[in-house]
mmJSON file of the N, C-alpha and C atoms, coordinates in Angstrom:
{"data_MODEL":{"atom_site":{
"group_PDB":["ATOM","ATOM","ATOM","ATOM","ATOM","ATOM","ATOM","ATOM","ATOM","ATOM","ATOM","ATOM","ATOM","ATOM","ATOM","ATOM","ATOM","ATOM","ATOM","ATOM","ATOM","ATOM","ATOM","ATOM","ATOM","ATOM","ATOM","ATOM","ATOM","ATOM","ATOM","ATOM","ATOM","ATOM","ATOM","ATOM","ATOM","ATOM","ATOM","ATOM","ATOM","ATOM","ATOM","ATOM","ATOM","ATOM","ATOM","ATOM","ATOM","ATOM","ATOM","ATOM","ATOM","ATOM","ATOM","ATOM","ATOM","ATOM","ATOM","ATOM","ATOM","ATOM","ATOM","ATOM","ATOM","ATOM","ATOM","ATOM","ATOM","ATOM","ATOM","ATOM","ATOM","ATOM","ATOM","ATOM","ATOM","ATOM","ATOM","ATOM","ATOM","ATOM","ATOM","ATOM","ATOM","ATOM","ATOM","ATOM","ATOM","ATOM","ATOM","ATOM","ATOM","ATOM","ATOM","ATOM","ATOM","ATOM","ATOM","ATOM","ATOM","ATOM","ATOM","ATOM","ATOM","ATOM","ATOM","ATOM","ATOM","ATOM","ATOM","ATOM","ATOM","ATOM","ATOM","ATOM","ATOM","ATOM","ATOM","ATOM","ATOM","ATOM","ATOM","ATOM","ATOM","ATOM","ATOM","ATOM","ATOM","ATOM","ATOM","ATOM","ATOM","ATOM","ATOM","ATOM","ATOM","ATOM","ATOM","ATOM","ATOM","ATOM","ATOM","ATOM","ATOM","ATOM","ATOM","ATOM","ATOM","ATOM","ATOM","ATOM","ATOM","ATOM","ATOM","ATOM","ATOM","ATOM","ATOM","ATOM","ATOM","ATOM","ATOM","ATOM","ATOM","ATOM","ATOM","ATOM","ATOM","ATOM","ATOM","ATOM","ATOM","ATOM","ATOM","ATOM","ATOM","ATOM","ATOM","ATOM","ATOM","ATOM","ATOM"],
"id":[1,2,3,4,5,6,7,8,9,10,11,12,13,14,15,16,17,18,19,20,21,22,23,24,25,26,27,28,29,30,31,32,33,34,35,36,37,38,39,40,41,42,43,44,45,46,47,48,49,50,51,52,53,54,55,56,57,58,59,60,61,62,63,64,65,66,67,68,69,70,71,72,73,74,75,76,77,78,79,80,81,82,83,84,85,86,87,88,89,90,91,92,93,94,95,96,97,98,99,100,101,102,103,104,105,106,107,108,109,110,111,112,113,114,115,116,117,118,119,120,121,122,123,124,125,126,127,128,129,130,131,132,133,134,135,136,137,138,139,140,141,142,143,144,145,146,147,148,149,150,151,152,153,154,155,156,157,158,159,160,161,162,163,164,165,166,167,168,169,170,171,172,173,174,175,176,177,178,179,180,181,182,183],
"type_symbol":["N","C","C","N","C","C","N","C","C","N","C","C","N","C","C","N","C","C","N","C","C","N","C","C","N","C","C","N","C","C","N","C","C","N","C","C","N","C","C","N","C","C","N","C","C","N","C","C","N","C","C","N","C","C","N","C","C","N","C","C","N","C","C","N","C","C","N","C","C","N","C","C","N","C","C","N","C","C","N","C","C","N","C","C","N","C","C","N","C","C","N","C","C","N","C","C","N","C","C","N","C","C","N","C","C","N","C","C","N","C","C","N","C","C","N","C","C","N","C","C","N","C","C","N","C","C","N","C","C","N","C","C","N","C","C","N","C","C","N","C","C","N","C","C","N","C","C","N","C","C","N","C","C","N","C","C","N","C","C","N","C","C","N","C","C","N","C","C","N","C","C","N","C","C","N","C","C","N","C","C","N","C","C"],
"label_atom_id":["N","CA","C","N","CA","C","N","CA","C","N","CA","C","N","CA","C","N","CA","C","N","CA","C","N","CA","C","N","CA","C","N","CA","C","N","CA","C","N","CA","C","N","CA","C","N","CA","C","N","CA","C","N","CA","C","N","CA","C","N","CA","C","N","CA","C","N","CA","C","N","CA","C","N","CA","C","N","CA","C","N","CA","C","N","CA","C","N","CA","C","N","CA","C","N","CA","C","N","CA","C","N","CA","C","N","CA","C","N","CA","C","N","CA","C","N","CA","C","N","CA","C","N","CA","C","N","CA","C","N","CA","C","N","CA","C","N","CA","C","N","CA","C","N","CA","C","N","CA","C","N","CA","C","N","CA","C","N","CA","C","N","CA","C","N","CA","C","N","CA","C","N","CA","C","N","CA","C","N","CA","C","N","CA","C","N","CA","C","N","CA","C","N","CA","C","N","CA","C","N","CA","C","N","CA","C","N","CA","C","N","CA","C"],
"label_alt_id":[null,null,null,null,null,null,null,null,null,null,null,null,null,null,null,null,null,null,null,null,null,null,null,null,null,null,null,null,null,null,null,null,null,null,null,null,null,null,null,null,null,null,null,null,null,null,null,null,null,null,null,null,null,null,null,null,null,null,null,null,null,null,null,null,null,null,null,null,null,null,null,null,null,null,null,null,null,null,null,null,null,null,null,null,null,null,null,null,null,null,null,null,null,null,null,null,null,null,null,null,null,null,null,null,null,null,null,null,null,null,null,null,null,null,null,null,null,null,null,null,null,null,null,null,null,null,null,null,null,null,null,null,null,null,null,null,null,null,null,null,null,null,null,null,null,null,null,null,null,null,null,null,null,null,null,null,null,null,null,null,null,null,null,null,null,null,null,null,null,null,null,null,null,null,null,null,null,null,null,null,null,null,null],
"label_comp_id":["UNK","UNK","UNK","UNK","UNK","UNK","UNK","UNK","UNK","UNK","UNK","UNK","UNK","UNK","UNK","UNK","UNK","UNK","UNK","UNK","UNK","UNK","UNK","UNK","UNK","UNK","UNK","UNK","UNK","UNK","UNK","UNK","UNK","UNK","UNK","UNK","UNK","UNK","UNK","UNK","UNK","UNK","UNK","UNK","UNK","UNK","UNK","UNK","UNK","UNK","UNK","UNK","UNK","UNK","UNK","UNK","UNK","UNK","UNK","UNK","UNK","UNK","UNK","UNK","UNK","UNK","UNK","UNK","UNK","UNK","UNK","UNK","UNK","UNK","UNK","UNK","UNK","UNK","UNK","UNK","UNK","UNK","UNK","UNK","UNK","UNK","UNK","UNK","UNK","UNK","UNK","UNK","UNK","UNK","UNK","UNK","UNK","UNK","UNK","UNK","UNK","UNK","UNK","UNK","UNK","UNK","UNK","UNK","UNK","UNK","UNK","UNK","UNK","UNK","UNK","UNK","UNK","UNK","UNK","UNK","UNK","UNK","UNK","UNK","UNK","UNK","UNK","UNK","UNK","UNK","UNK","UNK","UNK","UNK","UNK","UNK","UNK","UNK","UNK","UNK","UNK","UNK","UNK","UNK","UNK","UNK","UNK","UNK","UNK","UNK","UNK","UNK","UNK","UNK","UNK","UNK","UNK","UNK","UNK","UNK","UNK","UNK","UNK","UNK","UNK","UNK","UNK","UNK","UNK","UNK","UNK","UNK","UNK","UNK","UNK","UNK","UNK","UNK","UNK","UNK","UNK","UNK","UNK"],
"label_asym_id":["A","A","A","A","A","A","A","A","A","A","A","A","A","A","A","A","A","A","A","A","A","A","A","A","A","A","A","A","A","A","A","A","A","A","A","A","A","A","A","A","A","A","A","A","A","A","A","A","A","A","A","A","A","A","A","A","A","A","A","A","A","A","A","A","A","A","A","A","A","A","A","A","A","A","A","A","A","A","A","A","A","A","A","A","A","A","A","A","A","A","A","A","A","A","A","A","A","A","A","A","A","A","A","A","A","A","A","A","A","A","A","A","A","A","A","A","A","A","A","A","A","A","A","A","A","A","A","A","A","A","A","A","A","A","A","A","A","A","A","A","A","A","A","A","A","A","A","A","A","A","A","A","A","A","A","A","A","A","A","A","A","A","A","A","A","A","A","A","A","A","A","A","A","A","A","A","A","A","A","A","A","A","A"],
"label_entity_id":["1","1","1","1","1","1","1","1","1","1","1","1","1","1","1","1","1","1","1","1","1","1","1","1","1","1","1","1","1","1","1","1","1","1","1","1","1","1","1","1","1","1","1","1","1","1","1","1","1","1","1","1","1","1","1","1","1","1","1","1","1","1","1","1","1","1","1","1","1","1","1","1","1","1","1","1","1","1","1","1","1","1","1","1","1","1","1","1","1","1","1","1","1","1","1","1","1","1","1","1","1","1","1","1","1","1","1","1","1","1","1","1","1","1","1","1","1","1","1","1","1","1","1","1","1","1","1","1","1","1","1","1","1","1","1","1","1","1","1","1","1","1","1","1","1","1","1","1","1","1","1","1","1","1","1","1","1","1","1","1","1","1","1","1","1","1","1","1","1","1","1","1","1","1","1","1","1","1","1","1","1","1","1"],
"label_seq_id":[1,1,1,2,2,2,3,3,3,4,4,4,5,5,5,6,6,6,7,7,7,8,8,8,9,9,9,10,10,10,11,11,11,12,12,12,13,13,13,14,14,14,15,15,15,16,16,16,17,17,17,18,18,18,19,19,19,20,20,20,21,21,21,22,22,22,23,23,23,24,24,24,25,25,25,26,26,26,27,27,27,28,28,28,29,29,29,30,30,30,31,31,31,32,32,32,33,33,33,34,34,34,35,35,35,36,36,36,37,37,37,38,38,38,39,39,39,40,40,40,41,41,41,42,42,42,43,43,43,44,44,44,45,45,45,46,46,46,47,47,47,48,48,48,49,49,49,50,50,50,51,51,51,52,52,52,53,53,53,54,54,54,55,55,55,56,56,56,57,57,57,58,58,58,59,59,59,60,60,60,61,61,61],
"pdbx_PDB_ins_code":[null,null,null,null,null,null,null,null,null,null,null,null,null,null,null,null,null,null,null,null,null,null,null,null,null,null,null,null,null,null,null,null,null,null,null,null,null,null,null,null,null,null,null,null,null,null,null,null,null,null,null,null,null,null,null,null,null,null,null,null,null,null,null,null,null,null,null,null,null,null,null,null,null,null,null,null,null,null,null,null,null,null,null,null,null,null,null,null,null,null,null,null,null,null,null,null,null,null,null,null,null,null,null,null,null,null,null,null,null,null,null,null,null,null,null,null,null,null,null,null,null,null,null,null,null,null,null,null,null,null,null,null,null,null,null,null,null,null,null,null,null,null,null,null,null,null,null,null,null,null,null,null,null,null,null,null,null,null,null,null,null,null,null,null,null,null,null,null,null,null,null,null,null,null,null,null,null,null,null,null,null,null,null],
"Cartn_x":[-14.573,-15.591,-15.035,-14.218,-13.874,-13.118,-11.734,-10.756,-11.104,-12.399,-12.92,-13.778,-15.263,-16.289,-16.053,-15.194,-15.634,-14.119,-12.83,-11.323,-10.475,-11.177,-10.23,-9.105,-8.644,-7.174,-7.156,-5.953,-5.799,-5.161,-4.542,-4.037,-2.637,-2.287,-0.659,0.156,1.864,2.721,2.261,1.468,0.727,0.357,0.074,-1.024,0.312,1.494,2.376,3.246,3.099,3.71,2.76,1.374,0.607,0.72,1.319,1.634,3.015,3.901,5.142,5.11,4.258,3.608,3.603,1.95,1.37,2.862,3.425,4.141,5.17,6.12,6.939,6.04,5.161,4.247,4.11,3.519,3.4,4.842,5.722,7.526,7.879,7.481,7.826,6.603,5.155,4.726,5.173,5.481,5.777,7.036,7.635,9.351,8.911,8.155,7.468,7.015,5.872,5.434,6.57,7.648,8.443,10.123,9.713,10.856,10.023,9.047,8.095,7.928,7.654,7.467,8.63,10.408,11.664,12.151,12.05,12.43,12.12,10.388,9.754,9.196,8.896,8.859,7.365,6.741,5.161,5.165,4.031,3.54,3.035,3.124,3.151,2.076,0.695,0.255,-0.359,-0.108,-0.224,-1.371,-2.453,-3.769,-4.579,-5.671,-7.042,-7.048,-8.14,-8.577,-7.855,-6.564,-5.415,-5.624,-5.607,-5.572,-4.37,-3.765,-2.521,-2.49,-2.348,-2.776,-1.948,-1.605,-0.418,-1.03,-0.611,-1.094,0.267,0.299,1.207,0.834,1.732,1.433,0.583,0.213,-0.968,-1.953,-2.524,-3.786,-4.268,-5.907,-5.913,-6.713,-7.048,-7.659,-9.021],
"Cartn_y":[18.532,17.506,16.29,17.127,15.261,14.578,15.218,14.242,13.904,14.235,13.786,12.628,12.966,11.757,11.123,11.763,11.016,10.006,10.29,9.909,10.248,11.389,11.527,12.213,12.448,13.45,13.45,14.629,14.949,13.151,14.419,13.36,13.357,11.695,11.317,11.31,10.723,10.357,8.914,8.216,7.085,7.204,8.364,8.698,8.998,9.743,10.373,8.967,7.719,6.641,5.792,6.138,5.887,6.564,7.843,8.547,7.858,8.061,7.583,6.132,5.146,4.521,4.281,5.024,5.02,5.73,6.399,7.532,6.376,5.716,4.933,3.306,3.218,2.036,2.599,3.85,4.232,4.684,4.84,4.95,3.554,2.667,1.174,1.1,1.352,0.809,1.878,2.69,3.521,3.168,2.392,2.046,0.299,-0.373,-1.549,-1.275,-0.328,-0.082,0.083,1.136,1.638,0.558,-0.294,-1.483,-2.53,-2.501,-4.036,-2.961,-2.171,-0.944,-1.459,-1.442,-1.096,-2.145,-3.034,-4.665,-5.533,-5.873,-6.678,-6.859,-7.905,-7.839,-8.245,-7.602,-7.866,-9.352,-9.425,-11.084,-11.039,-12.29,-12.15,-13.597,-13.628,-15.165,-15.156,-16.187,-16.587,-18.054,-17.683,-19.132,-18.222,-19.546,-18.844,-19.599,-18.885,-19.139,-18.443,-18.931,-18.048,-16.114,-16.118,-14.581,-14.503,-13.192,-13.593,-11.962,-12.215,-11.06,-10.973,-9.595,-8.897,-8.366,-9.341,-8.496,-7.992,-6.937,-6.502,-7.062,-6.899,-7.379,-6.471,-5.371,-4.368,-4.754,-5.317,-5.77,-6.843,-6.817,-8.168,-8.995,-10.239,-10.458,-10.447],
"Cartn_z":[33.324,33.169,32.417,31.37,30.589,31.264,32.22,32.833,34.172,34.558,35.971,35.703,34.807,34.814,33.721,32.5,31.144,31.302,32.217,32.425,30.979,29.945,29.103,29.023,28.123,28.411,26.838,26.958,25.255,24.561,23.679,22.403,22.72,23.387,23.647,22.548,23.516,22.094,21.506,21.414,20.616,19.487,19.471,18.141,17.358,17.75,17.334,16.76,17.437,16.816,15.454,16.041,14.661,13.464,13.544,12.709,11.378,12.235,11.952,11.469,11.923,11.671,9.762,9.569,8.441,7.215,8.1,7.452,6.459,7.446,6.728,6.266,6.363,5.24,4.368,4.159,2.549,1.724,2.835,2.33,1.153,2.018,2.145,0.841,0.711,-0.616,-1.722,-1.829,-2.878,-3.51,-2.634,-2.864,-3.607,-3.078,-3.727,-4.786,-5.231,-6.393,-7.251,-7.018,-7.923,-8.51,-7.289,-7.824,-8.565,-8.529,-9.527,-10.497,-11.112,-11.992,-12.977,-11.939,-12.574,-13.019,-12.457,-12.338,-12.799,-12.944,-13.195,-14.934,-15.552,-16.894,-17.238,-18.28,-17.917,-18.243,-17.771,-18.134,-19.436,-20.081,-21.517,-21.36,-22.058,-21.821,-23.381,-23.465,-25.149,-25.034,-24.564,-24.765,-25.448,-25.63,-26.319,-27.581,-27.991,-29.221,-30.194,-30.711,-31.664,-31.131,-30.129,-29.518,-28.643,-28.878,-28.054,-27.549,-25.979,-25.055,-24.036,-24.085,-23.048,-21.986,-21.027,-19.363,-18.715,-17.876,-16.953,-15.798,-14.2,-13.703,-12.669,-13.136,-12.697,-13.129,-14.349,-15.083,-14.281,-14.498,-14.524,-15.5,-15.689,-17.389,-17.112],
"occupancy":[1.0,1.0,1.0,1.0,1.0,1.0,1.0,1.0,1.0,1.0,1.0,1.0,1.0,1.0,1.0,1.0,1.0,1.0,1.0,1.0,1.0,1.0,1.0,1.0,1.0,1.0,1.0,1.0,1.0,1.0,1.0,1.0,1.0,1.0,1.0,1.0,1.0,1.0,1.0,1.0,1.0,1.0,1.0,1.0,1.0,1.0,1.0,1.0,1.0,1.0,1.0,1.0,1.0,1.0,1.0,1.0,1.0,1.0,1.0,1.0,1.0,1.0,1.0,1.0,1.0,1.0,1.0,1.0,1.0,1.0,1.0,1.0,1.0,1.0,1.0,1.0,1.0,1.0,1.0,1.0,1.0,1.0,1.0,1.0,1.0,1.0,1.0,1.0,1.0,1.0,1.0,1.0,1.0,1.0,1.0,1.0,1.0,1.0,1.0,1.0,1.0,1.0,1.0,1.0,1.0,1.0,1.0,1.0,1.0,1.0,1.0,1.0,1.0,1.0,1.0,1.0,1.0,1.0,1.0,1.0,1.0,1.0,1.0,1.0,1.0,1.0,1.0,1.0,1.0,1.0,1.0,1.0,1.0,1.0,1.0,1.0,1.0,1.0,1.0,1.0,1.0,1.0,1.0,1.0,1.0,1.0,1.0,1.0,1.0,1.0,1.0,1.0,1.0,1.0,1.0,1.0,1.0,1.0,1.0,1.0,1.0,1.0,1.0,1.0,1.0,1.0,1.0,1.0,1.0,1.0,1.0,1.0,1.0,1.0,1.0,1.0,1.0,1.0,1.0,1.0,1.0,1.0,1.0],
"B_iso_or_equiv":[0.0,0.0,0.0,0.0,0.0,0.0,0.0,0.0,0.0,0.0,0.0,0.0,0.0,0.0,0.0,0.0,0.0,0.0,0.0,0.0,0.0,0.0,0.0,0.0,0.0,0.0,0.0,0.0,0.0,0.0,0.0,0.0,0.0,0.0,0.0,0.0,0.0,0.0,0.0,0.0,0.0,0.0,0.0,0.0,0.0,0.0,0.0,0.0,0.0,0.0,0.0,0.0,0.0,0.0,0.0,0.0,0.0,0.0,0.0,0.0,0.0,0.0,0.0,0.0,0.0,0.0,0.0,0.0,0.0,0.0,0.0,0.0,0.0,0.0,0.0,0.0,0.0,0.0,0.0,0.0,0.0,0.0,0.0,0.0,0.0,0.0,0.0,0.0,0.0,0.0,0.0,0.0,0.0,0.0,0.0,0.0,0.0,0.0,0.0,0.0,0.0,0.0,0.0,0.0,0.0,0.0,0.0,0.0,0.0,0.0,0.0,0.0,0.0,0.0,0.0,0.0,0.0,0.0,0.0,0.0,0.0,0.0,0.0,0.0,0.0,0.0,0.0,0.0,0.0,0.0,0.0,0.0,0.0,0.0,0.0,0.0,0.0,0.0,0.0,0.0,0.0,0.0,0.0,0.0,0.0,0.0,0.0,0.0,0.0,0.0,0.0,0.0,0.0,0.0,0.0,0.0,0.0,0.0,0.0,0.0,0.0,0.0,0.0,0.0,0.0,0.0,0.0,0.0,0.0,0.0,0.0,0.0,0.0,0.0,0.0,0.0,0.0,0.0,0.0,0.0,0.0,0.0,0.0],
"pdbx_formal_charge":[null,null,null,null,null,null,null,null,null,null,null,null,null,null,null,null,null,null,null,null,null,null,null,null,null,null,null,null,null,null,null,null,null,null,null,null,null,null,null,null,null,null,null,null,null,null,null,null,null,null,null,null,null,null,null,null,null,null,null,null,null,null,null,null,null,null,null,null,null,null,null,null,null,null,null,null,null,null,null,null,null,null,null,null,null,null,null,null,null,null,null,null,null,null,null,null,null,null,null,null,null,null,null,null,null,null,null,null,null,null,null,null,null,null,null,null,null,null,null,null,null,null,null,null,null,null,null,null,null,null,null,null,null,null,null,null,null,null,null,null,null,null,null,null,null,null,null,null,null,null,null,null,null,null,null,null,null,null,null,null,null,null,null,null,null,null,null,null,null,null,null,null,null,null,null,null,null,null,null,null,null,null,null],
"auth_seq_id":[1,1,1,2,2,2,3,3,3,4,4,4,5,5,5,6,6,6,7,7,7,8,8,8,9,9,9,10,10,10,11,11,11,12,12,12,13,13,13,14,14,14,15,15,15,16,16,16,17,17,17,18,18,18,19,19,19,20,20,20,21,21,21,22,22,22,23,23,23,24,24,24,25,25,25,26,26,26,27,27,27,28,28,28,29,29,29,30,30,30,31,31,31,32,32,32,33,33,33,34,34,34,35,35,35,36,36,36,37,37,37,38,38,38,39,39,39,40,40,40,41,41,41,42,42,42,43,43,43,44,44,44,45,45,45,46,46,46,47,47,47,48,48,48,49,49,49,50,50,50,51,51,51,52,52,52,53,53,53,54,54,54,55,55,55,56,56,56,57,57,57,58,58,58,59,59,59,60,60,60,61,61,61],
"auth_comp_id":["UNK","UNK","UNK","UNK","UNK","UNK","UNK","UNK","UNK","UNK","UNK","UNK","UNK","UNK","UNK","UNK","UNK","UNK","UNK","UNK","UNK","UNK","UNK","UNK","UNK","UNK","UNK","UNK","UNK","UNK","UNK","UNK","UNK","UNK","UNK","UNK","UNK","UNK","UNK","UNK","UNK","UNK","UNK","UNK","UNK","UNK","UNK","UNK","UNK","UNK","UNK","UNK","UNK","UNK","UNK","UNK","UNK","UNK","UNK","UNK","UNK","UNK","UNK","UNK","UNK","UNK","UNK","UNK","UNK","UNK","UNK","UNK","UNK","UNK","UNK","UNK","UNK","UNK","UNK","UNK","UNK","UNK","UNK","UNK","UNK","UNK","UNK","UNK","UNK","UNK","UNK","UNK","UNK","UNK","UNK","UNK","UNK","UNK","UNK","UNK","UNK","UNK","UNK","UNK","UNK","UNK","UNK","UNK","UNK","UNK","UNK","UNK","UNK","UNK","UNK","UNK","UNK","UNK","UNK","UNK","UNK","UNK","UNK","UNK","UNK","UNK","UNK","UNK","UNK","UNK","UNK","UNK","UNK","UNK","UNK","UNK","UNK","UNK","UNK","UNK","UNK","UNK","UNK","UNK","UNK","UNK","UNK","UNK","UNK","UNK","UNK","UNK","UNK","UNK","UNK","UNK","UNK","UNK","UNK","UNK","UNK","UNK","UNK","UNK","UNK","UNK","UNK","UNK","UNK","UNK","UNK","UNK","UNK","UNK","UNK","UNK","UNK","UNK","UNK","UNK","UNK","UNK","UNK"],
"auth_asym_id":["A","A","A","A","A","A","A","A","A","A","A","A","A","A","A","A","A","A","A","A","A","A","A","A","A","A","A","A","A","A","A","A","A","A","A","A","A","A","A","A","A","A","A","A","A","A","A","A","A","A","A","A","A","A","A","A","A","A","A","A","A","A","A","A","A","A","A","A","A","A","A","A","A","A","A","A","A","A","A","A","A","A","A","A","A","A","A","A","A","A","A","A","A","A","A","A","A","A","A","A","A","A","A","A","A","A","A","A","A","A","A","A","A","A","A","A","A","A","A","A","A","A","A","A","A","A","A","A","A","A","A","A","A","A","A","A","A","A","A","A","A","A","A","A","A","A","A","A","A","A","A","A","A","A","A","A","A","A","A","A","A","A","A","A","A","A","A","A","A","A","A","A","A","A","A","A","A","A","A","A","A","A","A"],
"auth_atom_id":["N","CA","C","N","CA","C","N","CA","C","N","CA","C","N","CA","C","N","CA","C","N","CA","C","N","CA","C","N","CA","C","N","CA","C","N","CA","C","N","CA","C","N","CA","C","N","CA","C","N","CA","C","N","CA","C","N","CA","C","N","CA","C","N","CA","C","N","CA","C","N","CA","C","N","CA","C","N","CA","C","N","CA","C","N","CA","C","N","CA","C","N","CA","C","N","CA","C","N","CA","C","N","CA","C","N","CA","C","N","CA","C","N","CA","C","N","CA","C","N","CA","C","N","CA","C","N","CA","C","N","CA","C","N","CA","C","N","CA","C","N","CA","C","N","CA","C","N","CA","C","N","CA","C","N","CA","C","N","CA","C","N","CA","C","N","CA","C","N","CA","C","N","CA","C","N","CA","C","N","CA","C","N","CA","C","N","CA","C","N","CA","C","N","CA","C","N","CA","C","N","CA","C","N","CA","C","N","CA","C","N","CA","C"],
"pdbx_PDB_model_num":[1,1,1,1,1,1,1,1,1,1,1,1,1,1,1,1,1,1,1,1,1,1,1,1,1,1,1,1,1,1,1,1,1,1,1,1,1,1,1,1,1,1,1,1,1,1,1,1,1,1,1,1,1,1,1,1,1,1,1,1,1,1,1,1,1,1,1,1,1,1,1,1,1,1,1,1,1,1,1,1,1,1,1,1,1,1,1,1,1,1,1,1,1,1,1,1,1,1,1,1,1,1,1,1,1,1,1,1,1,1,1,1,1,1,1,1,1,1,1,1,1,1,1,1,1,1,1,1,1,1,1,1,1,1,1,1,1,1,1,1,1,1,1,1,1,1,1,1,1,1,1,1,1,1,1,1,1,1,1,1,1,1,1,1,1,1,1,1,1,1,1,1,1,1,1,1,1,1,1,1,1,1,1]
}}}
C-alpha cells in the first residue's frame, strides 16, 4: 500500500548523508568552542560608574 498509492519507500542513503552531515558540524563546533576556550583572552571592559567588570567572551553584560 505505501509504495503503490502513498509512492513511499524506506529510508535512503540521504538520510545517511544527513547524518554524517550533523555528525562532523558538531566535530567542527566542539573543536571551535575548544580553540576560543584555549586561545582567546577574556574581555576585560573597564566603564561605568568607577566599577570595573570582567566579561569573558561567553558572558554577556
Amino acid at each position: 500500500l505505501n509504495s503503490k498509492v502513498f509512492k513511499q519507500l524506506g529510508i535512503g542513503y540521504e538520510w545517511g548523508l544527513i547524518v554524517g552531515a550533523v555528525i562532523i558540524f558538531e566535530i567542527f563546533v566542539e573543536i571551535y568552542k575548544f580553540m576560543k576556550r584555549r586561545y582567546l583572552k577574556p574581555l576585560e571592559i573597564v566603564e561605568g560608574e568607577g566599577l570595573k567588570q570582567q566579561y569573558s567572551l561567553n558572558e554577556y553584560p
